[in-house]
N, C-alpha and C positions, 0 to 999 in steps of 0.2 A: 753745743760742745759734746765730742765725743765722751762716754762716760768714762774710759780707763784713762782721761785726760785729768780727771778727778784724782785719782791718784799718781801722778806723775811722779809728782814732789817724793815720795814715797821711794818710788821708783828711781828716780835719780839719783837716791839720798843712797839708797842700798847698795848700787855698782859704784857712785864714788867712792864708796868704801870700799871697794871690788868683793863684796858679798854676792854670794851664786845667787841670783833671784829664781822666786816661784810664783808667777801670776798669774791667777785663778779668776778669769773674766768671760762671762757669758756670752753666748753669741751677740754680734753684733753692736759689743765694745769699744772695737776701736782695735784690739792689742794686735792685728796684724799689719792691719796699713796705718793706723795712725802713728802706735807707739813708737816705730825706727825712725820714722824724718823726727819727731822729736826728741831722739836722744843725739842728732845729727853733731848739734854744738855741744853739748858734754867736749870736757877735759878729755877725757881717755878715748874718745873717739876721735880727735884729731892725730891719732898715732895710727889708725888706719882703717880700713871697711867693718862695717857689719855686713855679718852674714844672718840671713834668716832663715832657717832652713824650712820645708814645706816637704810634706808626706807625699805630696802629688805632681807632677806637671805641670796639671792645668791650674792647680792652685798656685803652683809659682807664677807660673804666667799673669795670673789674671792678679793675684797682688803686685807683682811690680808693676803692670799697667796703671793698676787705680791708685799707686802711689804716686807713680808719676804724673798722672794724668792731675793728681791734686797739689802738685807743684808747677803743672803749664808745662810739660817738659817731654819730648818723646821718650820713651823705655831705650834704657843705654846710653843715658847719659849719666845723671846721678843716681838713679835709680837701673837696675837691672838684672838678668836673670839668666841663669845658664840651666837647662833640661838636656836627657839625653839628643832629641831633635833637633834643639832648639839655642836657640841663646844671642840674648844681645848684651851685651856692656861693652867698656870702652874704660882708657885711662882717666878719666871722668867718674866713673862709678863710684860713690859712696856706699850702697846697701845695695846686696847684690843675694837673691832670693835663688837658693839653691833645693836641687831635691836632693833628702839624706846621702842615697848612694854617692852620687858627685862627691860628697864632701864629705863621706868615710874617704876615697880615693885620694883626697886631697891632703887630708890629714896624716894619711899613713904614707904619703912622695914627700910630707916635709912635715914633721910634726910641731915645729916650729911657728908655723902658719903667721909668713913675714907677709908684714902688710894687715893684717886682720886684727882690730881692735877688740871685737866682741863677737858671739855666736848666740844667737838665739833660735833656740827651739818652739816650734811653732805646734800646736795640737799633740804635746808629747804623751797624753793620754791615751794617743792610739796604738802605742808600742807596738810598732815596728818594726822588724828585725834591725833593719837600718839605721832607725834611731838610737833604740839603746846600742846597738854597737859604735854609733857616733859618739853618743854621753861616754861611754866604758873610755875610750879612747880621747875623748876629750878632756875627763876628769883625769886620767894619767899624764896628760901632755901638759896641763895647768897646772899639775902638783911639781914634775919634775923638770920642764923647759919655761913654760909659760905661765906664771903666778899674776903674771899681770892683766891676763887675758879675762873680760867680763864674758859671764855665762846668766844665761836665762832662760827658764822654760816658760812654758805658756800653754793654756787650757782652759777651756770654760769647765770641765769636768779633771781636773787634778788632782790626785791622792797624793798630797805633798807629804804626808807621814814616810809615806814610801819611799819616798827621793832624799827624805830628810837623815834617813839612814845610811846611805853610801856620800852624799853631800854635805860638807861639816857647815855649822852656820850657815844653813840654808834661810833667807830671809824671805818670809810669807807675807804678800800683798793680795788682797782680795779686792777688786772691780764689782760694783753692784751691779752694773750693767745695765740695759737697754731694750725691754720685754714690756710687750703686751699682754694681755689676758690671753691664753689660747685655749678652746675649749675641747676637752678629748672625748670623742665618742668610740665607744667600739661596737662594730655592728656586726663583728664575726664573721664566718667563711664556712658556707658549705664546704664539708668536705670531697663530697663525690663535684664540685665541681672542679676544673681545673684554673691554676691560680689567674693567668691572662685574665680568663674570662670573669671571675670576681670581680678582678681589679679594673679593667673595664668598665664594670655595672656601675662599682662605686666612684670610679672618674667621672662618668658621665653625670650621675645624677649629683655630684656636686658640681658641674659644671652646669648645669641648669637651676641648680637651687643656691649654688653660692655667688660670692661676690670675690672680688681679684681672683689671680693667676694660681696654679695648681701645681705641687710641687710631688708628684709620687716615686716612691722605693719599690725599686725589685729588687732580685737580689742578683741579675746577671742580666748580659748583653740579652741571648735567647730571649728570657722574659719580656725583656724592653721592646725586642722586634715584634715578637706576637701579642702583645698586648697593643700595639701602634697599630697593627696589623685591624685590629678589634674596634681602632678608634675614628681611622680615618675616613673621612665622607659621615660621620654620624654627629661629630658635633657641632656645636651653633658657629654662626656664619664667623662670629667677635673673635673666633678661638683658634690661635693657630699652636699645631705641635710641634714639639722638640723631642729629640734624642737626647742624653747627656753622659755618655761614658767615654774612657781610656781613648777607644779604638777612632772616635769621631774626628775630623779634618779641625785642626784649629779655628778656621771660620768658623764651623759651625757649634764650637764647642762657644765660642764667644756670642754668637747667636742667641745660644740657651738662655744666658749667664744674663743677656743683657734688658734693659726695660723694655715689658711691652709699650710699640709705638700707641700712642694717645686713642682711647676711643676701642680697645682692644685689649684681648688679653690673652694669656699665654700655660698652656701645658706642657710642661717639662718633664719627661720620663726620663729619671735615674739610678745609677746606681748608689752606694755607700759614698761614691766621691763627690757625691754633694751634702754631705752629713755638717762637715765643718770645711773651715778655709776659703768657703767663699761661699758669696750670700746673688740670688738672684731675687730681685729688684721687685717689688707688687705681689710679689708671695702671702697670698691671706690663708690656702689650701694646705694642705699635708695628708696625702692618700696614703701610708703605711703597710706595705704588704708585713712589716714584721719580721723579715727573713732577709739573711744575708749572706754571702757565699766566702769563704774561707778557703786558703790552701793546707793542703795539710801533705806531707811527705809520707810517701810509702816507702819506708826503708828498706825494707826486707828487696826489694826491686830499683830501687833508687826515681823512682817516679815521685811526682806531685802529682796528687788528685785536690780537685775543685767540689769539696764537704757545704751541701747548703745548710742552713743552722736558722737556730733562731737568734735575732739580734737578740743581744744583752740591752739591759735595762737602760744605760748610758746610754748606749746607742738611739735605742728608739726615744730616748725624751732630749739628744741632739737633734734626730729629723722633727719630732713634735715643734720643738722650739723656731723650728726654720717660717713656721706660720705665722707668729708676732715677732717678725724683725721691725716691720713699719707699720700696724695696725693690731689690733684683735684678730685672731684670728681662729682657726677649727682644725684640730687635729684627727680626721676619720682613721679608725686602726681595725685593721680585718683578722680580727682577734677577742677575744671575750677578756673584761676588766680583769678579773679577778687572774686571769693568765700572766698579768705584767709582773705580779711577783715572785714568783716562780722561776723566771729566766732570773740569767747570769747577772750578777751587780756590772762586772764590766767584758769585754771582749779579754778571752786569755793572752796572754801577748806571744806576738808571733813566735819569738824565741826558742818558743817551748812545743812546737807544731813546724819549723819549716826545716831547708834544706842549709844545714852549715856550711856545705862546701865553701861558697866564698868567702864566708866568718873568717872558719878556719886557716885559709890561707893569708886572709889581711893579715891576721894573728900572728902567723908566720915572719911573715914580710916584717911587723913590727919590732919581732924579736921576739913574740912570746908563743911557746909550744902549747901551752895549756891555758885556751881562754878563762880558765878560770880566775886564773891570776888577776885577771883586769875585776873592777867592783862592775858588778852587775845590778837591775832590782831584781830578773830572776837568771839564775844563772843558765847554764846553755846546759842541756841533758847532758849527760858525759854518752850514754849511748847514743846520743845523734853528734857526738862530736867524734868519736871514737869511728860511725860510720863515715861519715863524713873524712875524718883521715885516713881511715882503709882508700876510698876512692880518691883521695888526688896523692898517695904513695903508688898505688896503680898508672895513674896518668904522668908518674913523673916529676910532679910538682915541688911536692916535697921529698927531704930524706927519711929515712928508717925513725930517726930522731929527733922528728918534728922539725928542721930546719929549712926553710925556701930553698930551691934550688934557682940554677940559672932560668932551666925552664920555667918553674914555675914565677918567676921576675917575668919571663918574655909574657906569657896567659894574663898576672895580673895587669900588664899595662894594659892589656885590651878591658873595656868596663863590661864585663860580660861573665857569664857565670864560669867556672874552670871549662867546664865538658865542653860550653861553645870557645870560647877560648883555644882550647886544644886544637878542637878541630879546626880552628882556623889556621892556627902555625899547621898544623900537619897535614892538613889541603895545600897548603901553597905549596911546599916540596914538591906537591903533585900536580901542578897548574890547576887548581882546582881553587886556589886562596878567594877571589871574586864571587864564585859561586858559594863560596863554606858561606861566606862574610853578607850574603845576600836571606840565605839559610836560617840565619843567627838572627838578622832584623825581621826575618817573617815570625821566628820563635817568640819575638818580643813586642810583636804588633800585632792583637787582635785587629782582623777584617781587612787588610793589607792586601790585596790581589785575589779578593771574596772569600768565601765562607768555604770550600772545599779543606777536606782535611790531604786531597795529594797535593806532597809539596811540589809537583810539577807542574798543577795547573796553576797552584798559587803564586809560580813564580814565572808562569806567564801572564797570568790574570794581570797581576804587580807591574808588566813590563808594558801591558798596555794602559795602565791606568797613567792619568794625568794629575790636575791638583797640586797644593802644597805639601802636604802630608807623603803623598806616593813620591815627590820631587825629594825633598828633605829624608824619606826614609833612601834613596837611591844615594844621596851623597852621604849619609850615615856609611853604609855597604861600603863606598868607596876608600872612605876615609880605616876603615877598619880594616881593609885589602891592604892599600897602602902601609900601613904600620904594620902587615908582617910580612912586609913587601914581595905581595902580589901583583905586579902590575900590568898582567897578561888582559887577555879580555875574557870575557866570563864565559864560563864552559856552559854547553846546553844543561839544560833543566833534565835531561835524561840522567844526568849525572849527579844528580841530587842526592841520592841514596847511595855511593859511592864515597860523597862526601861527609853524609852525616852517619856513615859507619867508622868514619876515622875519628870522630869526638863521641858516639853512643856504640862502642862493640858489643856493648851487653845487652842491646835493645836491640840488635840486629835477632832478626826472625825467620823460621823458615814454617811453611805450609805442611799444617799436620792435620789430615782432614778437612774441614771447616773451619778451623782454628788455625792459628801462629804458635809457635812456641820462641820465645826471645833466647837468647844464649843465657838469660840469667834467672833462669827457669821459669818464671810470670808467662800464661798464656793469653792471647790478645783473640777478639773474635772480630773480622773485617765483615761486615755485612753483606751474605750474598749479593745484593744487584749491583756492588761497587766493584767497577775493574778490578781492583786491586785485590778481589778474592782470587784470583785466576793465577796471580803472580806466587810463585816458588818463594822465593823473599822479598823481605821488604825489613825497613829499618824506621822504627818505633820513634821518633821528635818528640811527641805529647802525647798522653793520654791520661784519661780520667777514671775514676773507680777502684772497688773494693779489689783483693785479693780474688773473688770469687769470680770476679771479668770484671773487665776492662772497655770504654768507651774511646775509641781514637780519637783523637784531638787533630795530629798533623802524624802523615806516614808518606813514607816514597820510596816504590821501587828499589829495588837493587838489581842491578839489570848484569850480563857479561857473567865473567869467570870468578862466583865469589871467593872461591877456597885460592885464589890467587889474590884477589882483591885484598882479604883476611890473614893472610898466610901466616903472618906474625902472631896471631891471635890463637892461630888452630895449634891442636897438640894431641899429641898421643901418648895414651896411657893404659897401663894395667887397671880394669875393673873386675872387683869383686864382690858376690852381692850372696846372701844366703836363699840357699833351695828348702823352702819348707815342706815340698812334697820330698825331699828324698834326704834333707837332714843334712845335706851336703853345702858345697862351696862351687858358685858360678865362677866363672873366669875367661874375660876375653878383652884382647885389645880394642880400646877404642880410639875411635880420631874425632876429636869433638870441639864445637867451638861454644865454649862454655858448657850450658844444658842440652845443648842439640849436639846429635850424636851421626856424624857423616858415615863409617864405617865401623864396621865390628867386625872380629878375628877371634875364633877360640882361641885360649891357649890351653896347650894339651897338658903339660904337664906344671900346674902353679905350682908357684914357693911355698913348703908346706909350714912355713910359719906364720907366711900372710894366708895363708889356711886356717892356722889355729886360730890368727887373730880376727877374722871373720867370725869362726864361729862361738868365741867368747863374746865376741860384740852380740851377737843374734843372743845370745843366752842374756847378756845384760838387757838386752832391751826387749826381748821378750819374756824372759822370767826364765823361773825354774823348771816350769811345767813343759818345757822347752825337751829336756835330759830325760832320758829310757828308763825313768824308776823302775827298779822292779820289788818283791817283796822284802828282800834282806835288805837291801837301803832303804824304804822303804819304812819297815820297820825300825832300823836304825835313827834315822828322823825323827819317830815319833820318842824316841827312846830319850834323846836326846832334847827333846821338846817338853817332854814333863821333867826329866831333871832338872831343868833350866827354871821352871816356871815352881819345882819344888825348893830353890836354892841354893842346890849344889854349883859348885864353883867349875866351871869350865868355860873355855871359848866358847863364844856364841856361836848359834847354827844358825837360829832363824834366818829366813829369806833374806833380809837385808844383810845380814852379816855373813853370808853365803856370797851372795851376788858382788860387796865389796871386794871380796877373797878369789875372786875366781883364777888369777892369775898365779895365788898359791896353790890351793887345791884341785880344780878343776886341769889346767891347763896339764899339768906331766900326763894326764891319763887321755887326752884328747887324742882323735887321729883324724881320716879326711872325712868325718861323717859323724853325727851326735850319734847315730843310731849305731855304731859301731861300740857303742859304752856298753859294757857289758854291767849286771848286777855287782858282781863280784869286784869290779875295780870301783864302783861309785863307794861301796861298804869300805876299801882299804883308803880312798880317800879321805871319805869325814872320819876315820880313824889316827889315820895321819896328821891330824888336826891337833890330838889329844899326845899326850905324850903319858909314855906308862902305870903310873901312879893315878892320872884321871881316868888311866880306860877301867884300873881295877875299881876306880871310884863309882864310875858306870856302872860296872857289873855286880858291884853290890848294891847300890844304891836303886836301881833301874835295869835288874836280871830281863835276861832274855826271855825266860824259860821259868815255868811253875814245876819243880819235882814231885811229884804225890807220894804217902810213905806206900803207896799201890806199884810204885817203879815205872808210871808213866811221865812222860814229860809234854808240858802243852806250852806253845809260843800263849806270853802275854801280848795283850793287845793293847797300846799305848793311846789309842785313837778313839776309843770306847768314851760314847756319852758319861758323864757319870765317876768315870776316871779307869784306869788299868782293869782289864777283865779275863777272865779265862773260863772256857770251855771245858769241860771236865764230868766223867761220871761221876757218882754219888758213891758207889762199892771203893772208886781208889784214893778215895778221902776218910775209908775206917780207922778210927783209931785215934785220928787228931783233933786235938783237944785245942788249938788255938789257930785261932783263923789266918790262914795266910797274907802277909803282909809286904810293900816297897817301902822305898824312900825311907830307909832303916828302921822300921816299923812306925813309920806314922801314917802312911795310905793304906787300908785294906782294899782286897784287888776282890773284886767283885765277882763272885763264884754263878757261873751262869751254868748247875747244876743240871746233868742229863742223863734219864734213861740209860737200859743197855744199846739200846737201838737208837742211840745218839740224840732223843726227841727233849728239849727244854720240859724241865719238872719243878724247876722254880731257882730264884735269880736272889743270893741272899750274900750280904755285908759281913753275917755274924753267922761262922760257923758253928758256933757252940750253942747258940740259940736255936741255931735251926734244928740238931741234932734234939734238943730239949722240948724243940714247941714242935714244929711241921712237921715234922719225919713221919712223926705216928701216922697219921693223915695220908701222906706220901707213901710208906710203906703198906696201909692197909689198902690204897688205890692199886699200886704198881704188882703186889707180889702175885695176885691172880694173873696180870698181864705175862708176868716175865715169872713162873715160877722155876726155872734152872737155875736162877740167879738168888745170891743171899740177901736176904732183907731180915737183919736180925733186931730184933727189940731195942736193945740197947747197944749201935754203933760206934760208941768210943770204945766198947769191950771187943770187938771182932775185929778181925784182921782184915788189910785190905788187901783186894784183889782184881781183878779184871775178868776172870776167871767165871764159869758156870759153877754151880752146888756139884759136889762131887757122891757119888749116888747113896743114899742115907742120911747124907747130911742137913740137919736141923736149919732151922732158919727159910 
């Protein structure tokens, strides 16, 4: 008996009550294919299907097979399964194994969901964009149409705390499960070698020193080829290999999946989508590379790049576990022990990493403008929601405020993301629907008419290819033509890039150099040896990478008249940009389609207020240091900088409260050029700041100017280490007895005392000191130097002057 059979009764007992269940059962339980034919005859199940929903394809597939197959019954009859390729059921169907997507779409055409008894969530551990926006939408459809309807999730790895708080009375049942001993070794990973070839080394020599079939992780199709690449012709005669990802032909994905035949045994090279959901048969092995490949959105450009990573701790102790489903088994990990705790406890959930567009318009469709409204476990960034509705208010989709339009109804009945969507309704205007709609299933099917990233050879490759997979991807295209009724016959493959300029105009590119430049300013680098470096444009489908460059994924030609192709797209406008060699304002019409710039036109004479506003921009974003200081502003500044920092009460000057202001102060004195600010108008601006009573505030507080009782005057200098200082002879300071002071005598201004011949003779705080202690000293130095001039004994007694000794005169 299976073990989550063990807990049944549990299980039963909780949706007869119509409690939300949460069941937490280890690989290899039972709770995929055993638990739905058992809750078949339940009460509440005779009012209509269960749905189970699956993260995968291939996992839908391969569960309603093996459920079927454990009631004698082909798939599509009580048991069955609908994927985007694929699907069999029948008015027959009881349990019918869907992938998330399908049945977000299904939920949001009838939220009602007549006919459906119960929905079970299958591996909901993995959050999935798809899922939790299923859960969001299913827990509001339960609350306000559907109370009757049983809900359950399901996980060998479950954080029911976390469900426990959006789900009221969440009832928790825990499966002991079905595990052998597995034993983990980590044998770690040169660095300097490349990953293939490790995991190669470590295939093999457990393929000769172990016992049953091998199950290893990479983290991408690439890896899986050149590692197979690594294996074939080297291992023993008993061992034959498997591929197991997305892109693989149904046969042969069933291939992988299935027991090795008697006497033999089997290597299965895959990716993440054999983690959970479905178990292959004689598995004693578990090779680990460790790593797993992630989408993450580039918003700033609206791409998704493919981020490799290290799995999370769940993760790798899901692959570990996959080695004792049926025996003991060995877990190899090309990693050092002590690394395993360091990575993530779980994978972040997609949510919070992918592209909302389609969220956001279900959300739409549903009636609600702001997903947030729906209960989330994390909710959706508001900035990737926010981008996310900038781009389908662009395509139409929605209105101004948040509401679906028609359009945007036409796009979501296609199951396809907005932008392919788009371009399929607005290809077929153009005979071109067959082709968009062919375009759209290459975007969605790794390996599909080979590995080329031109969509033209791909969609010849595709036209010669035979198989199920290429057959079923061709009636997919059709059926997707059809519904935005296309029914011409498919336009050549030349026209590819024609087409997918109508759903990506922001990815459309032109040849800058060696480079691409897209219209949404992201540059792309085509690899010299490839055709496609040679081509003028071309139009961006996929690609991978940072900000820094970009790897092409899928690209094609744009062939013909683009600026007619485009026409609706391209526009012409006034640019203006600042000249920091001459302080001025650039200005010329452009015609550009986005970032790419098709023509330029001076204009001779701009609007001088989109003048000013250029060059108040340039001062905001460059600073201050921007403006022609000269010495009286200047000094002004400084002036204004130690009253502020001694307490006097005035508007702020400093730089930030400057740069805030600029549109007060700065902008009446502007004209077509910074460098045309003279000293004298910066001085009557930050004056103009202050109003009468603060400027006398100033001027007593923070004088310009030192008077000597000698009748000279010396600028203070506000900027002086040490605080306020002045330059000054020693002769025009006779007679005063109390040191010169600001800041209404609480700063003494620092007397940097000179010669008649202007040379520093000492630098003092305390003029009455100085006069009492130094002088003598100073005086007995200087007066052989300078005897024209008075040096009298006791200079508080003598007069001051500037002046030489007049002839007889003492001192």
């Amino acid at each position: 008996m299976l073990p989550v059979l063990a807990v049944l009764a549990e299980v039963q007992a909780a949706l007869a009550a119509n409690r939300p269940l949460a069941l937490i059962a280890p690989p290899g339980a039972g709770k995929t294919t055993a638990l739905p034919p058992a809750l078949l005859g339940e009460d509440w199940a005779q009012a209509g299907k269960i749905i189970l929903l699956s993260p995968r394809r291939l996992a839908a597939r391969a569960a309603a097979e093996r459920m079927a197959e454990q009631l004698g019954e082909p798939v599509g009859r009580s048991i069955g399964y609908r994927t985007r390729l694929d699907s069999r059921t029948s008015a027959a169907t009881r349990i019918e194994v869907v992938t998330e997507g399908i049945f977000t779409r299904m939920l949001v055409a009838d939220p009602e969901l007549p006919g459906v008894a119960g929905v079970l969530f299958d591996e909901v551990h993995e959050r999935s964009l798809e899922s939790d926006f299923a859960l969001a939408l299913t827990l509001e459809a339960r609350e306000a149409l559907r109370p009757d309807l049983r809900l359950a999730l399901m996980s060998a790895t479950l954080d029911g705390g976390g469900f426990a708080g959006i789900i009221p009375d969440l009832a928790m049942v825990e499966s002991a499960g079905r595990m052998f001993p597995v034993e983990h070794r980590h044998i770690g990973r040169d660095p300097a070698l490349r990953l293939e070839d490790a995991m190669a080394s470590a295939i093999r020599k457990a393929a000769a020193e172990e016992a049953g079939s091998i199950l290893a992780f990479l983290p991408g199709v690439a890896e899986i080829e050149r590692t197979a690449e690594r294996l074939e012709g080297r291992l023993p005669p008993d061992v034959t290999l498997f591929r197991l990802h997305g892109a693989r032909e149904g046969a042969d994905q069933r291939a992988a999946i299935a027991p090795a035949p008697a006497g033999t045994r089997k290597i299965v090279l895959a990716t993440s989508i054999a983690e959970t959901s479905i178990t292959i048969d004689g598995v004693r092995v578990v090779v680990d590379s460790g790593l797993a490949r992630r989408p993450q959105l580039d918003r700033a450009v609206g791409l998704q790049r493919l981020v490799t990573v290290r799995a999370s701790q769940a993760a790798v102790t899901q692959r570990a576990g996959r080695a004792g489903r049926t025996a003991p088994g060995v877990a190899i990990r090309l990693w050092e022990a002590a690394e395993t705790a360091g990575r993530a406890p779980f994978d972040p959930p997609e949510i919070v990493e992918a592209d909302l567009a389609g969220l956001v318009l279900e959300c739409a469709r549903w009636g609600v403008a702001d997903p947030a409204q729906l209960k989330w476990r994390d909710p959706p960034p508001a900035a990737a929601v926010a981008d996310a509705r900038a781009r389908l208010l662009a395509l139409g989709a929605i209105s101004a405020d948040g509401r679906v339009t028609a359009h945007g109804e036409a796009m979501a009945a296609l199951p396809l993301p907005p932008a392919q969507a788009h371009m399929l309704i607005a290809a077929a205007g153009q005979g071109l629907g067959l082709l968009a709609a062919r375009i759209a299933v290459l975007m969605g099917e790794r390996g599909l008419g080979g590995r080329s990233v031109d969509v033209e050879q791909r969609l010849r490759g595709w036209g010669r290819e035979g198989g199920q997979r290429a057959e079923a991807a061709r009636k997919l295209a059709a059926r997707w033509a059809k519904a935005v009724g296309a029914h011409e016959t498919e336009a050549p493959p030349e026209r590819a890039g024609e087409a997918l300029a109508l759903g990506y105009p922001d990815r459309v590119a032109k040849r800058r150099g060696e480079a691409f430049l897209m219209a949404n300013g992201r540059a792309v680098a085509v690899p010299q040896e490839s055709p496609l470096a040679r081509e003028s444009w071309i139009v961006v489908a996929d690609a991978s990478g940072s900000a820094a460059g970009a790897r092409l994924l899928l690209v094609a030609s744009l062939h013909g008249d683009v600026e007619r192709q485009l026409a609706d797209r391209i526009e012409s406008r006034p640019v203006f940009g600042f000249d920091p060699a001459t302080t001025g304002v650039t200005a010329e019409t452009q015609r550009r389609l986005g970032a790419i710039v098709l023509a330029r036109q001076p204009v001779e004479r701009p609007d001088a207020a989109r003048v000013k506003q250029v060059l108040l921009a340039a001062v905001a974003e460059r600073g201050l240091g921007l403006l022609p200081w000269g010495d009286a502003a200047g000094m002004l500044r400084a002036r204004l900088a130690f009253a502020a920092q001694q307490g006097l009460a005035l508007p702020a000057s400093d730089d930030a409260a400057l740069l805030a202001s600029l549109d007060d102060w700065l902008a009446p004195i502007m004209g077509r050029r910074l460098s045309d600010i003279g000293d004298a108008q910066l001085v009557d601006a930050l004056l103009n700041r202050l109003d009468w009573p603060q400027r006398q505030a100033l001027d007593r507080f923070a004088p310009q100017r030192l008077e000597t009782p000698g009748g000279s005057s010396h600028a203070i200098d506000y900027t002086a280490d040490g605080g306020p200082a002045v330059d000054v002879r020693c002769q025009a300071l006779f007679g005063l007895a109390r040191h010169p002071m600001v800041a209404d005598g609480r700063v003494p201004i620092t007397l940097r005392l000179t010669s008649p011949a202007g040379r520093p003779i000492q630098v003092t705080k305390d003029l009455p000191g100085f006069w009492a202690g130094s002088w003598a000293e100073v005086r007995k130095e200087l007066k052989g130097r300078y005897p024209k001039h008075p040096w009298p004994d006791n200079p508080l007694e003598a007069p001051p002057t500037l002046r030489a000794k007049r002839p007889g005169q003492a001192g």
